[in-house]
C-alpha positions as CSV (number, residue, x, y, z in Angstrom):
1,X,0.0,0.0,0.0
2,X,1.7,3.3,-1.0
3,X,2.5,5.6,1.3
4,X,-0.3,8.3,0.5
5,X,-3.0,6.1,2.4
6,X,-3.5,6.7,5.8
7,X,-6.5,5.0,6.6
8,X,-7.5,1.6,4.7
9,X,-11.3,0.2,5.1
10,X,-11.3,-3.3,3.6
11,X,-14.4,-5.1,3.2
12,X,-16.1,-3.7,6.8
13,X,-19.2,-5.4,7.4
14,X,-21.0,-5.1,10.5
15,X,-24.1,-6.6,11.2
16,X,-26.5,-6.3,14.6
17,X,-28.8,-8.6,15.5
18,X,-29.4,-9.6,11.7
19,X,-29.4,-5.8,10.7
20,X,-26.4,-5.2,7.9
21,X,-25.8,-2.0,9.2
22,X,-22.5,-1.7,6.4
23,X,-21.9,-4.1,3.5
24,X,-18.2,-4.5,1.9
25,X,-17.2,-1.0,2.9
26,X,-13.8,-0.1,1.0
27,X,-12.4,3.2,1.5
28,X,-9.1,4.7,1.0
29,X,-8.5,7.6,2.6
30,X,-5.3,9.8,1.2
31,X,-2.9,11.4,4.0
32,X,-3.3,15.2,4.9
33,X,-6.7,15.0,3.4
34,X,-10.3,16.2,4.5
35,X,-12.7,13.0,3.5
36,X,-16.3,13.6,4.4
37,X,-18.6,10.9,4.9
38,X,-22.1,12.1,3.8
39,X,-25.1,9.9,3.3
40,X,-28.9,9.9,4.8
41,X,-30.4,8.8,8.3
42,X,-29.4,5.2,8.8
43,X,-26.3,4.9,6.3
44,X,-23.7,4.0,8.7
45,X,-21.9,7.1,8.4
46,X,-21.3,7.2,12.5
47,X,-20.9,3.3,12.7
48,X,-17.7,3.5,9.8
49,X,-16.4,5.6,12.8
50,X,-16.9,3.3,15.7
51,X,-15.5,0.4,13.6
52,X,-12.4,2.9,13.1
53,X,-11.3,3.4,16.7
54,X,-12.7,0.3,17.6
55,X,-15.3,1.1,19.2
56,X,-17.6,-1.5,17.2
57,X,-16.1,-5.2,16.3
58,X,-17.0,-5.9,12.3
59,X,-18.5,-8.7,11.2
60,X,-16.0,-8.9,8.9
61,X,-13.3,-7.1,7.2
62,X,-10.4,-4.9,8.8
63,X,-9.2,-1.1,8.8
64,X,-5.5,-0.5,8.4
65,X,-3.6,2.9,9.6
66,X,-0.5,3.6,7.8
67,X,1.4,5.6,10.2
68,X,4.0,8.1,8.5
69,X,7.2,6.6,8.3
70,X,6.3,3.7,9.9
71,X,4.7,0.0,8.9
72,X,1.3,-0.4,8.6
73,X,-0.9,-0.8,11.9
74,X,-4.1,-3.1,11.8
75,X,-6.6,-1.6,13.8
76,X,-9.2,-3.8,13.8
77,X,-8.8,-5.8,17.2
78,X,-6.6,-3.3,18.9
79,X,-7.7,-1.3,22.1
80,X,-9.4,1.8,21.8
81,X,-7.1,3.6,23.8
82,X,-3.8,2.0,22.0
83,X,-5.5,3.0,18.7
84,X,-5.3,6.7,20.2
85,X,-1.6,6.4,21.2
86,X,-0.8,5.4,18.1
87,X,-2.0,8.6,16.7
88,X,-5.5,8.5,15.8
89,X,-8.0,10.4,17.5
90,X,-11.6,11.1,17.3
91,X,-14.0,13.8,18.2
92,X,-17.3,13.1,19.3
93,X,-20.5,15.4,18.2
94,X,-21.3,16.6,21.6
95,X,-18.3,18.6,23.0
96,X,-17.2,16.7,25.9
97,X,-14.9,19.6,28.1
98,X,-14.6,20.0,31.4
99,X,-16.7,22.6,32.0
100,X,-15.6,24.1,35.4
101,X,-11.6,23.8,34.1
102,X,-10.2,26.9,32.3
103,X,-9.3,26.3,28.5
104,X,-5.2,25.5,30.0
105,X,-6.5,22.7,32.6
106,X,-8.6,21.3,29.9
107,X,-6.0,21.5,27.2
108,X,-3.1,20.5,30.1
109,X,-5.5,17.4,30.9
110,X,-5.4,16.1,26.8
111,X,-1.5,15.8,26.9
112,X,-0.4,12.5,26.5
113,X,0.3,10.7,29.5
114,X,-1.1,12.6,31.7
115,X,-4.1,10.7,33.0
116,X,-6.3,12.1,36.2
117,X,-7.8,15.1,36.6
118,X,-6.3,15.7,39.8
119,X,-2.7,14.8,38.2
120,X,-3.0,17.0,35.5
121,X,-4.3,20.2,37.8
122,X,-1.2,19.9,39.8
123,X,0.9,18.7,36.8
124,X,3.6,21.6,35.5
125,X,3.8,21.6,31.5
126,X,7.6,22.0,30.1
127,X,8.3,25.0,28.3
128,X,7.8,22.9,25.3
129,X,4.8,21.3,26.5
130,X,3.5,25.1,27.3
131,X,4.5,26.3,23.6
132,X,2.0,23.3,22.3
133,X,-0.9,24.2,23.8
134,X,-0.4,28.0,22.5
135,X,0.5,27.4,19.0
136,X,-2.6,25.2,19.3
137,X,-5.1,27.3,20.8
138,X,-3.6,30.0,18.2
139,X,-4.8,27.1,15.1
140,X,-8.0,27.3,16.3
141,X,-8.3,30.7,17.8
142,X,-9.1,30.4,21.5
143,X,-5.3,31.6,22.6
144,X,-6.9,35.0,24.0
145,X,-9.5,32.8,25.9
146,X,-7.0,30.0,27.4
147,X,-7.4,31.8,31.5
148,X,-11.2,31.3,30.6
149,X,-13.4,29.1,32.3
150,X,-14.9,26.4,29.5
151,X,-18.1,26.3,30.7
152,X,-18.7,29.9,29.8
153,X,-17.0,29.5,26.1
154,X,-20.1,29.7,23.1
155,X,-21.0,26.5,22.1
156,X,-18.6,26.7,18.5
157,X,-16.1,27.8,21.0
158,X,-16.5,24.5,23.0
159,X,-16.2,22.8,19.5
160,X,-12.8,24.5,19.0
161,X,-11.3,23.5,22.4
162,X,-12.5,20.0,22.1
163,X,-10.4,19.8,18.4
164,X,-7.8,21.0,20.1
165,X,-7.5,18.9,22.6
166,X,-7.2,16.0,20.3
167,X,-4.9,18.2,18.5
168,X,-2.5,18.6,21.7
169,X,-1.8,15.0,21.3
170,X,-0.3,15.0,17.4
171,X,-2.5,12.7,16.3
172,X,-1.6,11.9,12.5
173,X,-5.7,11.0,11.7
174,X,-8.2,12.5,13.4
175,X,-11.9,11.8,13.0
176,X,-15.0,14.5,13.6
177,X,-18.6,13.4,14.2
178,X,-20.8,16.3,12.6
179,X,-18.0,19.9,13.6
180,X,-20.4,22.1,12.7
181,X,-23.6,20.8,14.4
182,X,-25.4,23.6,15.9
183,X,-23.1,26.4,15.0
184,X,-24.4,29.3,12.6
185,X,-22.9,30.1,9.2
186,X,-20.2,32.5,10.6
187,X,-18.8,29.5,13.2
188,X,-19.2,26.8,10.7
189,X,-17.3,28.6,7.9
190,X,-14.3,29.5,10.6
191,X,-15.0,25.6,11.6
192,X,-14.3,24.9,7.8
193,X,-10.7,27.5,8.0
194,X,-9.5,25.7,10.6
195,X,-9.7,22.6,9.5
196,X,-7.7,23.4,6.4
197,X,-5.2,24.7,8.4
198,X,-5.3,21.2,10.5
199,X,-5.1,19.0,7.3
200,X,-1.5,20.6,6.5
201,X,-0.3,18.2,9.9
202,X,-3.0,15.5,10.0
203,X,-5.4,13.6,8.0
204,X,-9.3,14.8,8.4
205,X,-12.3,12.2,8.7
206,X,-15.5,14.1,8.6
207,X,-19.1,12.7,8.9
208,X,-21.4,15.8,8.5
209,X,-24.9,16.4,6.7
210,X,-24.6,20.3,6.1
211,X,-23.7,20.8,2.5
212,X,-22.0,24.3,2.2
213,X,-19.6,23.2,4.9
214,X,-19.0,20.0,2.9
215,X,-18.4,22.2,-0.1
216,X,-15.9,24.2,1.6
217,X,-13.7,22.5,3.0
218,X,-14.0,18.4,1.0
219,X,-10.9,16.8,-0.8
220,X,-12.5,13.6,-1.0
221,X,-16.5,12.3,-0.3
222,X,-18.0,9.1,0.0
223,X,-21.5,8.4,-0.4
224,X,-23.3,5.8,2.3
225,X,-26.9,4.8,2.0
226,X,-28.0,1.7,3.5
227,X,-24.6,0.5,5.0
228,X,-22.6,0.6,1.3
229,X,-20.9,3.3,-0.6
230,X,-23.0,4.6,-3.3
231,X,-20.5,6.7,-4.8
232,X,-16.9,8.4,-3.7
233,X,-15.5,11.7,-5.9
234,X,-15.2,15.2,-5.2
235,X,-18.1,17.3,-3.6
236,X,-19.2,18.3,-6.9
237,X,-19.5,15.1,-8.2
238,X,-21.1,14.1,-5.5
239,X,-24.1,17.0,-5.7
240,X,-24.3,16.0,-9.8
241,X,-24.8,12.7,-9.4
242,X,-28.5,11.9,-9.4
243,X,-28.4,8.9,-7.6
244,X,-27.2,10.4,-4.8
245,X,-29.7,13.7,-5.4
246,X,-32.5,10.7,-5.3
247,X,-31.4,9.3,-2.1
248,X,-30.2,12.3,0.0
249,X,-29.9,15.3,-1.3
250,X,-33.5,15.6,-1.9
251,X,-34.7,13.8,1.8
252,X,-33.2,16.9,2.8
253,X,-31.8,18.0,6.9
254,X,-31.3,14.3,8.1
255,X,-29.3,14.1,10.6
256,X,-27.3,11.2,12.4
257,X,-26.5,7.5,11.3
């Protein structure tokens, strides 16, 4: 497998309780890409996710990580939490901060190896470490609010910290479950910016269902519906095709899978 995949889905089934919830799933995602998966209610956009990290067991098939520089990892099998310390990491849709924390604790409390919240308060960051979580808050443009308390941030300000806490680690892959939910048009488009500016270091999984943002930002788009890809190409070609139009474009503002 050539170096320019960083994430292989081979055959991923996944049935429950007689339900084929995906069927044959190949994907290749491409390094220091942003590949969206888009598809209606029930496709097993989300599921593709948990099989990922681990989270879910296939049926059959596995997902490869090809680390940079490094040999192929199988992660199908592997601990959720060794899958993380290998470098991939994964955003839930509902931020997950510690709301009474300032933006530091909650950004001191995501560096690696640091595992209790009362360990990290008390921890001291290196200068390094310190110089991380600034030239991280900078990427996604909370380093003016890093004395603030997280539980008063705006709720695409919560969305921010909560990537860069994944980012604080240096994951090589990391995998968002619907960024934009809830935010306006002016904090999903800076969502979209800083993303981009993510991509240049790590490779971007999206599942999403709003459009515009999947037209700003996309390298790469596969199609679910009904637990198998319909169709993977470029946003545009995605919105031309009128298979896709017939199956989700026109349903319309459906949601999760």
């Amino acid at each position: 497998m050539a170096r320019s995949t960083a994430v292989e889905i081979k055959n991923i089934s996944v049935c429950f309780d007689g339900f084929w919830a995906l069927t044959d799933v190949n994907i290749n995602v491409k390094r220091n890409t942003i590949h969206f998966f888009i598809g209606p209610n029930g496709a097993g956009k989300t599921t593709l996710l948990d099989i990922i990290c681990a989270k879910t067991k296939p049926t059959k098939g596995s997902v490869f990580y090809y680390p940079e520089n490094s040999d192929g990892i199988k992660l199908t099998g592997m601990k959720e939490y060794k899958i993380v310390m290998e470098g991939v990491g994964r955003k839930f849709q509902v931020p997950s901060v510690f709301v009474n924390l300032s933006v530091m604790d909650n950004m001191i409390l995501s560096l690696k190896g640091h595992k209790g919240v009362l360990e990290s308060i008390f921890y001291k960051p290196s200068k390094q470490e310190l110089m991380l979580i600034d030239e991280t808050l900078e990427k996604v443009d909370l380093l003016d609010r890093k004395n603030v308390i997280a539980g008063s941030l705006a709720h695409g300000e919560k969305q921010w910290l909560e990537i860069a806490m994944q980012l604080v680690q240096k994951p090589q892959v990391i995998m968002l479950d619907e960024p934009a939910a809830g935010m306006g048009k002016p904090e999903t488009f800076k969502t979209g910016e800083i993303l981009k500016e993510i991509k240049k270091e790590c490779t971007v999984i999206v599942v999403e269902h709003d459009m515009d943002f999947v037209k700003q930002v996309s390298d790469r788009v596969t199609v679910l519906h009904e637990g198998k890809v319909l169709m993977e190409g470029t946003c545009d070609e995605a919105l031309s095709n009128e298979t896709v139009q017939a199956v989700y474009l026109g349903r319309g503002g459906e949601r999760d899978a």
